[in-house]
C-alpha positions as CSV (number, residue, x, y, z in Angstrom):
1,X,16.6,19.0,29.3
2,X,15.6,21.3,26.2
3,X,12.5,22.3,25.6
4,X,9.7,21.1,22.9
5,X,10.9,23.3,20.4
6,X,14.7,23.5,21.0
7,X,15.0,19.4,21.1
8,X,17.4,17.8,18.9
9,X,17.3,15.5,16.5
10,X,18.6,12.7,18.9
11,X,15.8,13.5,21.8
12,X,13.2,13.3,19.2
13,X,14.3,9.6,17.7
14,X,14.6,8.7,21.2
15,X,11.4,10.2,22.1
16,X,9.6,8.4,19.1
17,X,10.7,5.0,20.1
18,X,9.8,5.9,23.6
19,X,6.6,6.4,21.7
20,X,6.3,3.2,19.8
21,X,7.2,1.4,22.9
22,X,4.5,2.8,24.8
23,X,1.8,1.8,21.7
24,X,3.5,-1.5,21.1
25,X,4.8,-3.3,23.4
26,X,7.2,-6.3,23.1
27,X,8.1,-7.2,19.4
28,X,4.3,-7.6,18.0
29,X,4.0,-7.1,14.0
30,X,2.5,-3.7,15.0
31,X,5.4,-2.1,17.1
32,X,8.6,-3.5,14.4
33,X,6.4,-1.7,11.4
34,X,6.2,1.4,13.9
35,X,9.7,1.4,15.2
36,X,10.5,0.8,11.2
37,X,8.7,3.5,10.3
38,X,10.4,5.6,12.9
39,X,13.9,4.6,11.4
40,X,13.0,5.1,8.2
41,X,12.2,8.6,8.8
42,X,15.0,9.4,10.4
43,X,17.5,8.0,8.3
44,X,15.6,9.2,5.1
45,X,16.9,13.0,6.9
46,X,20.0,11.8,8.0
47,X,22.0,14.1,6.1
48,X,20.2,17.4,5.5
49,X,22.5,20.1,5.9
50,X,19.7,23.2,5.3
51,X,19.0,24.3,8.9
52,X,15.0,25.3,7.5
53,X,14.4,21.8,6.6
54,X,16.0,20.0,9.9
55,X,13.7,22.5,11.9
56,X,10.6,21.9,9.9
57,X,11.2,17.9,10.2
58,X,11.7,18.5,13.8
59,X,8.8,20.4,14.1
60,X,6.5,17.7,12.3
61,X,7.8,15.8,14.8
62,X,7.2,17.3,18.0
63,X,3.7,17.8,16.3
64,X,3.0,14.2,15.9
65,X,3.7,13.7,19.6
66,X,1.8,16.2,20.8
67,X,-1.2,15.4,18.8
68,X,-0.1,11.5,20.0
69,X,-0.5,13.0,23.2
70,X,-3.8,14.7,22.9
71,X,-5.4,12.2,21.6
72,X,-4.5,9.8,24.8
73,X,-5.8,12.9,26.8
74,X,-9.2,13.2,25.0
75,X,-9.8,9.5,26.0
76,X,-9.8,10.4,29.3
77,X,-12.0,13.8,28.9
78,X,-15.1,13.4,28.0
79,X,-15.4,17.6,27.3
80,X,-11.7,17.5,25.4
81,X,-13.5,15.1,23.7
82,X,-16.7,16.9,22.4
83,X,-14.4,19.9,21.2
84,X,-11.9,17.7,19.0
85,X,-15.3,16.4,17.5
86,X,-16.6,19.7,17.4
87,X,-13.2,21.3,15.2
88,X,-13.1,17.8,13.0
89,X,-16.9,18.7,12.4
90,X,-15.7,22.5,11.3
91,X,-12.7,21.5,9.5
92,X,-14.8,19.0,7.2
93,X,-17.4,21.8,6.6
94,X,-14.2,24.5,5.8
95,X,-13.0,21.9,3.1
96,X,-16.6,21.0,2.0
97,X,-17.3,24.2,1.4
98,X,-14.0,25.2,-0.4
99,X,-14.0,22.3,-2.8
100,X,-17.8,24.1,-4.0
101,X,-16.0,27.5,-4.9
């Protein structure tokens, strides 16, 4: 299997639903709007031929399931917790303080 970064486009839709499926189960309103979401993405990019777009869209998307999977990991850990408070905390200050200049 490829790595995160070297996945292709394939892996990734299929790793999406996975996603989806895991956060929705069943057909509730919640998981067709995710899953349409998903396919509307994809398809939207179906035909990009510039190689710096497809790997930028492929990153965004290994992003959003790492971040996905982050966040599940921060409900287990209390400390991984406190720091993702702690650098939402900073990142709000940072902007606050930028939008004074």
């Amino acid at each position: 299997m490829s790595g995160p970064l070297n996945r292709t486009s394939l892996e990734l839709y299929r790793d999406c639903m996975r996603l989806v499926r895991h956060l929705a189960p069943g057909h509730s309103p919640k998981g067709t709007a995710l899953r349409q979401m998903v396919r509307s993405q994809f398809q939207a990019n179906r035909y990009e031929k510039d190689p710096t777009i497809i790997e930028a869209k492929k990153a965004d998307a290994v992003r959003a399931l790492s971040n996905y999977m982050l966040y599940q990991s921060a409900q287990k850990d209390t400390q991984l917790q406190n720091a993702m408070k702690d650098q939402v905390k900073n990142i709000k200050k940072e902007n606050e303080d930028e939008d004074k200049r």
